[in-house]
N, C-alpha and C positions, 0 to 999 in steps of 0.2 A: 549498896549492901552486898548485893551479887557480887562484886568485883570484889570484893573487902573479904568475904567468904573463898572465894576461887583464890586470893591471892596467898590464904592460911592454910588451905587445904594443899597445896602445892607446895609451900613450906614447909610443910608437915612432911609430906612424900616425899619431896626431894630429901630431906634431912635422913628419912628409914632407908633412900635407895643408898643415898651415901656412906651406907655401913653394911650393905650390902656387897658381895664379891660382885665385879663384873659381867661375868657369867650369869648370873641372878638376874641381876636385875634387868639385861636384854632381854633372857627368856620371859620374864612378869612382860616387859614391853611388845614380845608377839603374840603375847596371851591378849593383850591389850588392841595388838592389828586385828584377830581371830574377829573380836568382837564390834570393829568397826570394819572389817569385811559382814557382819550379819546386819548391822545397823544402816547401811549407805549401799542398797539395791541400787538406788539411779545412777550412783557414782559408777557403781559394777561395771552395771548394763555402757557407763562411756567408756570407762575401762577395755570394755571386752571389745568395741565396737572400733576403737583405736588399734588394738590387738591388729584383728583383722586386718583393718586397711593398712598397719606397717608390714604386714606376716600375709598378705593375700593368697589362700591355696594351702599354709603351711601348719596353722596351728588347730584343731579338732576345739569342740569345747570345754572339753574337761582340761586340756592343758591350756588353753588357755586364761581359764578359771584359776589353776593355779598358777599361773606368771600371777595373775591379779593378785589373789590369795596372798603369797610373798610379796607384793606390793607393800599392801597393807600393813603384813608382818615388819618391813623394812621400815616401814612409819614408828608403830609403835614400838621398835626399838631405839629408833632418831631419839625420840621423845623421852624417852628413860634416860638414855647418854644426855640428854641436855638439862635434864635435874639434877643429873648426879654431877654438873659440871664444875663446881666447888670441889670435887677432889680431883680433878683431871689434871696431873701437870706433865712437863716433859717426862720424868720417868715412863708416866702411863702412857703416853706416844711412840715412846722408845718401845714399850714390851706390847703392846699392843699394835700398832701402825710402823707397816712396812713400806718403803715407798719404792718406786723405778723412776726413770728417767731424772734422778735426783741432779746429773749434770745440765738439763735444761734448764732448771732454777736458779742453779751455781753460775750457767754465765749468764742467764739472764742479770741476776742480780751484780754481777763485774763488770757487764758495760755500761756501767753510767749512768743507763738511761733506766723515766722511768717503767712501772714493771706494773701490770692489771690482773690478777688471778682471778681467771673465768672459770666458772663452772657451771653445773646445770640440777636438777634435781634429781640428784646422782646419787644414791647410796646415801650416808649420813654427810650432805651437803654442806651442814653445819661443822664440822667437823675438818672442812678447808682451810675455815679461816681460826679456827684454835690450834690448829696442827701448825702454823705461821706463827703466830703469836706466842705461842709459850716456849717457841724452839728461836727468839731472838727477834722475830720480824714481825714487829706490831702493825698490824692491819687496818685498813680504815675499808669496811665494810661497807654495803648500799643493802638497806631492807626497806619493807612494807610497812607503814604503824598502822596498827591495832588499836579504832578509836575506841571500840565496844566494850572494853576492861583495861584501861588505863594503867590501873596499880597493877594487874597481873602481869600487863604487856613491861609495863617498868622494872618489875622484877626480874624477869627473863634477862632482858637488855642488860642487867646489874651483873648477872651471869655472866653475858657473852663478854664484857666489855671487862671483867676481872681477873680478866686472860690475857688483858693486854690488845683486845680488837675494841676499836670504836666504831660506833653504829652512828650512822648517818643516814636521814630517811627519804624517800622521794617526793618529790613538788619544790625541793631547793638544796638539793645535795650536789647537784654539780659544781657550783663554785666552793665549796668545804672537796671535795673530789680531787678539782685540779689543782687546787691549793697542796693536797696530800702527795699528787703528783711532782710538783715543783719542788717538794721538799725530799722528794724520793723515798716518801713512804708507799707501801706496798700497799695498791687498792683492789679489794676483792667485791666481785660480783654477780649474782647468779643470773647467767643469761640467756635459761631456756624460754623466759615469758613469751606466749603470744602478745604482742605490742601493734594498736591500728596505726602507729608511726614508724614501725615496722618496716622491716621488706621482707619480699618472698623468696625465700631458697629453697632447693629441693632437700626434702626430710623426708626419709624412706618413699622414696620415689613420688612425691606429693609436693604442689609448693605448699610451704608453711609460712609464718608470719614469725623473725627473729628480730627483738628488741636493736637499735642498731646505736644507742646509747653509746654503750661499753667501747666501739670501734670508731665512734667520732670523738669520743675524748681521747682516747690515745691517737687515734691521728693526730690530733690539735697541740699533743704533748708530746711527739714523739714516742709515745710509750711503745713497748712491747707488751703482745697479752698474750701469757702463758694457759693457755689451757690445762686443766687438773680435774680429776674425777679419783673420787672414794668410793673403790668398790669393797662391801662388808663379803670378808671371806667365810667367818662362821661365830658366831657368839661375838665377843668385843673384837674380834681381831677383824681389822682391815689391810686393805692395798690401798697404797693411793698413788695415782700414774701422772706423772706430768707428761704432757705432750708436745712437740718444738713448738716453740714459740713463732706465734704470728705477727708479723711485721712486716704492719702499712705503710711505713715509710716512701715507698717506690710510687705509690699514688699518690699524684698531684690534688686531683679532685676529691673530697671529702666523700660525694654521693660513693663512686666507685669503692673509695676505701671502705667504706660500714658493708656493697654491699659482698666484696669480696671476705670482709674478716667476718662478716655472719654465715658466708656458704664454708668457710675450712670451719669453724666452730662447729655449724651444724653437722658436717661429714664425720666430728671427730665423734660428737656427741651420742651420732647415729655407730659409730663403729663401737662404742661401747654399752649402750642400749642392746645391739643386736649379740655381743658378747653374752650379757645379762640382764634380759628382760625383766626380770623379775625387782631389780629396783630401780628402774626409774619409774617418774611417778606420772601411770596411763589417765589416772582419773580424773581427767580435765579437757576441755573440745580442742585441745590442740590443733586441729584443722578446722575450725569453727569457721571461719574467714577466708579459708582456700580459695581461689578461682576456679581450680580445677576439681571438677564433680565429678563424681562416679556412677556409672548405673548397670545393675546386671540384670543383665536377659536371661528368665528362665526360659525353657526351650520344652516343647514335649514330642519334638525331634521330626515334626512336620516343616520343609521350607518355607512353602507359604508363611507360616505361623509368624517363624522367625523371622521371616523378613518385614514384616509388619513393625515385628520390635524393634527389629533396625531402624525402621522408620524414624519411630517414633526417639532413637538417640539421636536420629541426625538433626531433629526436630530441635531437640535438646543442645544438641554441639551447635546449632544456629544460633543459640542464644548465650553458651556459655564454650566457647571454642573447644577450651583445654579439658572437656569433658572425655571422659575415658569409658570404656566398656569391657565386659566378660559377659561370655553368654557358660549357662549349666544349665545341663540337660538333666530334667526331673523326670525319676522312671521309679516306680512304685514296684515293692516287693508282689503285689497278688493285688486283686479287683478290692479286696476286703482292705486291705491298706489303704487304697483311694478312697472308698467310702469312711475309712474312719479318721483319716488327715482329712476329709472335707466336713464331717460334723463338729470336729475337733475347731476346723476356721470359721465353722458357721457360727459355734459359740462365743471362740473369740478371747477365751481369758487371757489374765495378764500373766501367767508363765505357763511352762509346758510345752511352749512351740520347740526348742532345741528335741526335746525329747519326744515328742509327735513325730518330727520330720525323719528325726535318727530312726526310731521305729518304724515307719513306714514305707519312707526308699528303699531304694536297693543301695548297700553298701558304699559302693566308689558316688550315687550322687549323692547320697546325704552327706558324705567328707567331701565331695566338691563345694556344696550350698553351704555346708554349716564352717566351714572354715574361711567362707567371705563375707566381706557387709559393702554396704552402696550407699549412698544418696536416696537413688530412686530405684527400684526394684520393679520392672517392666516384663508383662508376660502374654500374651495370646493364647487362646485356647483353653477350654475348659480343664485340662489337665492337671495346668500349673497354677490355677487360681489357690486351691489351699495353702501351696507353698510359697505363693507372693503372700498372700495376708497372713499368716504366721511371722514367717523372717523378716519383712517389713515390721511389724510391731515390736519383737524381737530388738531388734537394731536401730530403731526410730526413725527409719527411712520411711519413702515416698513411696506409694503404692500404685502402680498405673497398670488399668486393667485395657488390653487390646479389646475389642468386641464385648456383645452381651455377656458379663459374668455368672448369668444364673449358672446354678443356683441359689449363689450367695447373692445376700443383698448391696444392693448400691453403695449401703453406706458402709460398708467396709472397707472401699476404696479408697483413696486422696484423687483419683481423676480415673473415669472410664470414657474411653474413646469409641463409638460405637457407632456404624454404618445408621444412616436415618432410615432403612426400610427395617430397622432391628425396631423402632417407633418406641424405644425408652420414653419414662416418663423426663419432664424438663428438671434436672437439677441442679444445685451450683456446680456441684463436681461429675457432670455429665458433660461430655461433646458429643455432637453430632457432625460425623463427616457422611462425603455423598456415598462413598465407598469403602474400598480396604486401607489401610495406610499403602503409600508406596513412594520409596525414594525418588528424585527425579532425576534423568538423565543428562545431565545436558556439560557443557565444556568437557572439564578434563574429565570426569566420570565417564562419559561417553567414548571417551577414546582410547581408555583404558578398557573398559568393555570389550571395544572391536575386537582390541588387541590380542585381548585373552583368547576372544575367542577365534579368529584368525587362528591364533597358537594350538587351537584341537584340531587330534592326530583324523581325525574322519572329515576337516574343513578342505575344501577345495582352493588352490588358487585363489590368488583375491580379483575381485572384478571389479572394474568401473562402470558397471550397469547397475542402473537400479534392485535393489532389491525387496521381495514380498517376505515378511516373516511370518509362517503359519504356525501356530500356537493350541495344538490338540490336546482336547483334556480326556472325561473321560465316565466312567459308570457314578453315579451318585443315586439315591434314596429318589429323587426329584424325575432325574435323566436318564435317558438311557445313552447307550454309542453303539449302534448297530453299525456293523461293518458299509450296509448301503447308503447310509447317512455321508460316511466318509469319502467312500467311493467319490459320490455325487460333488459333496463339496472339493477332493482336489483334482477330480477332473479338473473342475468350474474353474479352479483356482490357476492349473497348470494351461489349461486354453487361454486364459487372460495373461498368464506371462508371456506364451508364444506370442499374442496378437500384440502386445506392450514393448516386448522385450526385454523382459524382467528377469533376475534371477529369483530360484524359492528357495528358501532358506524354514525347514517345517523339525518339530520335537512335538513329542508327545511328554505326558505326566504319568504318573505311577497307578494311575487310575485306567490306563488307557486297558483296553481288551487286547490280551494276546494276537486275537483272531484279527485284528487290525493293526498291530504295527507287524504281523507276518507279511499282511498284504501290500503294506505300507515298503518295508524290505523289495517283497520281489516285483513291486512295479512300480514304485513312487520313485526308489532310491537311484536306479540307473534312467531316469528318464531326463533328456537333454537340458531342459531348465530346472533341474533339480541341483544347485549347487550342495546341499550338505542335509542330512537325517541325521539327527539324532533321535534314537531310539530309550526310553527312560530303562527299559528291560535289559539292554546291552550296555550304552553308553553311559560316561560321565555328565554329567548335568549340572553340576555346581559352577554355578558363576556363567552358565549357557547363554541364562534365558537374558541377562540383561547386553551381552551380546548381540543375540538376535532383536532387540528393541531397538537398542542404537546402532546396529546396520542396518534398518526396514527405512524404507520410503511408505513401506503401507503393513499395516500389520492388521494380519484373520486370527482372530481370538474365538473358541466356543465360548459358549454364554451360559455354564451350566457352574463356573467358580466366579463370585466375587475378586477374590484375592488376585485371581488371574488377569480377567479384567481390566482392575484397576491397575497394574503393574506396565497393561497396553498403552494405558490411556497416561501414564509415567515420562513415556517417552516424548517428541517432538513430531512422531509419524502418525498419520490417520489410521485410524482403527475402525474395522468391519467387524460385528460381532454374527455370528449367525448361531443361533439357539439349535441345541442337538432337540430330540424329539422327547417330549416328555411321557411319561410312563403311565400309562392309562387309570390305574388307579387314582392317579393326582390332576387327570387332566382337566377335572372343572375349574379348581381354584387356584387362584392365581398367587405363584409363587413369591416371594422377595427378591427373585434372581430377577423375575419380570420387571417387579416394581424399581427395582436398581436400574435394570437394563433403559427400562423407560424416560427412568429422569436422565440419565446420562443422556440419552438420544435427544432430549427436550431441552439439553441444555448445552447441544451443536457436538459431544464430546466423541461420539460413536454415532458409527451407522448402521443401523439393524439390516440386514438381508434375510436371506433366505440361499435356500444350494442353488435355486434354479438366477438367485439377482447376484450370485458373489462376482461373476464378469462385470457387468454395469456398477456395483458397489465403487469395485476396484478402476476400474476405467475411471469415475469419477473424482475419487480417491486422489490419483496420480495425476488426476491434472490440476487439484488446489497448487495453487503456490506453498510455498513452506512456513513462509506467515501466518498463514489462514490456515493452518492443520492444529 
């Protein structure tokens, strides 16, 4: 009855469009998009999320919005032209449809051979194979059937096929296909589907999944397959381009031929999409299938922080190679803006994140964040937790929260990664590691490290001596750094290399007291086993510290950061931690820097000293073998 009903009501319509001017009856059909852009939020939301990852950095959301928006509009114009298709003849091609590259058709169609007109959901798509057909060249078609309205679906078909195209449907149309081919009728097919018989080519710089159909029948036939794309210039008027024809012929192998005539397809596809985004059609998971994942690292512009995030991609590229990364840096207009993007995440609704975020950053991050999407959407520090749970929901990505999230609750998360002395309750989407995340060093990472750092302008000579890498941090809430703290520990440190024969290789953190890396200057830096100082107040830092890990034979850590710590314990080389002094008001109870410190020591990974044991530490230290460190 529904079908019998849809299939009178579309007769009815189609007959008023047909006496309608052209003009007309497009504009009724983007009044028609307007309203299935208001009706189809989830489609949007894939829409906007594809945006992004083909536009990454490029498109804001409001234009984005309208690429989609015109999307839409481009639908519901399709759909008007394909009722009113009973009065569409050549004239109406003639004054309406312009074409280019009309000589790639013309010799296509003089040599002989057969010919495949590829397209994609391109402008009015439909519109490829009527432009063929009523201008001489009867088409033989490949579509979907539509079991759910039978009579409606049959109608349509009545349409396309009174033009001179026949419709041949999938699950047995290749032999009706090659058959057309043999005969040197014109087979047209639209070939932007994701297909799991597919292969992958690069599509806006992502692999995608291209039907590979279309390119192993014409291998098999000799054919040539003409690419074509209809782009709508304004009301009924279109363009439609042909593009030189791709021809397999030259490969022997079938596999190679599908997968080369799906990567020039897709290149071509991609050159006219990025022309005019606004009509191909975004609203579908076109990368649903990819290998290659994406994840962005918000940043709230601490290293530590971010290297934790790092981590946790490389964590990620261990299980999915071709995974890819951006980090953006989330930095809020005022205190009051952090407080109201974080009430804003604590509740959580389903819209208002674009508009949260825009409002509350500072300008250049909110157009860095809101102009990309991810996979996984990965953050450290209390900072950028608003902004991962907003744009994660947003984009219907993966949320991974580095360390305890409080404020927000757990289950906002998809996964929080969190030091065990943080003592989170047990959940499914909790981990417990022993400490910070930290990459590990070892082969080529390691020797790229030296490299770099060999290559700073304050690095000495390279030495084939052993080397100690001291690792100073610095004031915290917990710690103090009194300058005689320091004192003590590189005397302890600089006697142990003379009696050893060690070079020291020492940096401090952003934390560090002036009043100690001055001293650190006028007596640490020219002293004979002092190959290199870096100073965080003077020098460059980035990319130092994993240097100094994988050139130490023995690395002295303070024991007042986690993050630091575990970055020692990262490397291949034995690690001395020795605890700066703790700050009298906190000296009864016992910290999480202790309880870290503890288990680590408990679990062979570091060796606690003290200023007065860092000689015997380190003596000890340098005499494990390198297996046993």
């Amino acid at each position: 009855m529904i079908d019998w009903l849809a299939c009178c009501l579309v007769s009815f319509v189609g007959g008023l469009l047909c006496r309608l001017p052209p003009g007309a009856a497009v504009w009724l059909g983007e009044r028609c998009g307007d309203l299935f852009y208001l009706l189809q939020p989830k489609r949007t939301r894939i829409g906007l999320r594809n945006l992004r990852a083909a536009f990454p950095g490029q498109l804001q959301p409001a234009a984005a919005r309208r690429i989609i928006h015109r999307a839409y509009q481009q639908l519901g114009a399709g759909l008007m032209e394909l009722l009113r298709l009973p009065v569409i003849d050549r004239a109406y091609t003639e004054r309406y449809i312009t074409v280019e590259g009309r000589h790639y058709f013309d010799a296509a169609m003089a040599s002989g051979r057969p010919v495949v007109l590829l397209t994609g959901h391109y402008g009015n798509w439909e519109m490829s194979s009527i432009l063929a057909a009523v201008n001489g060249y009867p088409i033989v078609a490949l579509a979907r059937a539509q079991a759910n309205l039978p009579r409606l679906y049959a109608l349509l078909i009545s349409y396309r096929e009174s033009k001179g195209c026949t419709i041949v449907h999938k699950g047995g149309a290749m032999r009706r296909l090659i058959q057309a081919l043999e005969q040197r009728q014109l087979v047209g097919i639209v070939g932007d589907q994701a297909s799991r018989q597919g292969v992958f080519v690069d599509f806006f710089g992502r692999p995608a999944l291209f039907a590979i159909g279309p390119f192993q029948l014409a291998h098999r036939k000799s054919a040539l397959v003409l690419p074509f794309f209809m782009h709508r210039v304004r009301g009924p008027q279109h363009r439609g381009v042909f593009e030189p024809p791709i021809d397999l012929s030259a490969f022997s192998a079938e596999v190679e031929a599908a997968q080369q005539g799906a990567s020039q397809f897709a290149a071509a596809l991609a050159r006219h999409v990025a022309e005019d985004p606004g009509q191909w059609l975004w609203m579908h998971k076109r990368w649903k299938h990819t290998p290659a994942r994406s994840a962005l690292v918000l940043s709230d512009g601490k290293l530590g922080h971010v290297k934790q995030s790092l981590a946790a991609v490389q964590a990620l590229r261990d299980l999915h190679p071709a995974t890819t990364h951006e980090v953006v840096e989330i930095r809020y207009r005022h205190p009051m803006a952090r407080a109201l993007a974080l009430g804003w995440s604590w509740a959580l609704p389903r819209w208002g994140a674009a508009w949260c975020l825009r409002a509350t950053l500072q300008p250049g991050s909110a157009a860095a964040l809101l102009s990309r999407t991810a996979d996984v959407i990965i953050s450290c520090g209390a900072a950028t937790l608003p902004a991962n749970v907003l744009w994660a929901r947003a984009n219907g990505a993966r949320s991974v929260a580095i360390m305890k999230p409080a404020p927000l609750p757990l289950a906002h998360f998809d996964l929080v990664i969190a030091p065990r002395h943080d003592a989170l309750p047990s959940r499914a989407n909790v981990v417990q590691v022993l400490g910070a995340l930290a990459t590990p060093l070892t082969g080529e990472t390691a020797q790229q490290a030296r490299a770099q750092l060999a290559a700073h302008p304050r690095h000495q000579a390279v030495s084939a001596r052993p080397a100690i890498s001291v690792l100073l941090g610095g004031e915290t809430d917990e710690y103090a750094c009194p300058l005689a703290f320091v004192q003590g520990l590189m005397t302890g440190i600089l006697q142990a290399a003379e009696a050893l024969r060690c070079d020291v290789l020492v940096t401090t953190s952003r934390r560090t007291p002036a009043t100690v890396e001055a001293w650190l200057q006028e007596a640490v830096e020219q002293a004979p086993r002092c190959r290199l100082l870096l100073l965080a107040s003077r020098d460059e830092l980035r990319g130092t510290m994993e240097g100094l890990l994988a050139s130490a034979q023995a690395i002295v850590v303070t024991g007042e950061s986690v993050s630091m710590v575990s970055e020692a314990c990262a490397g291949s080389a034995a690690v001395v931690v020795v605890a700066p002094p703790r700050r009298e008001a906190n000296g009864r109870t016992q910290t999480k820097h202790q309880r870290f410190l503890r288990a680590l020591a408990q679990e062979g990974r570091i060796t606690l000293a003290s200023t007065g044991e860092i000689g015997a530490a380190l003596r000890q230290a340098l005499a494990q073998p390198a297996a046993a460190r």
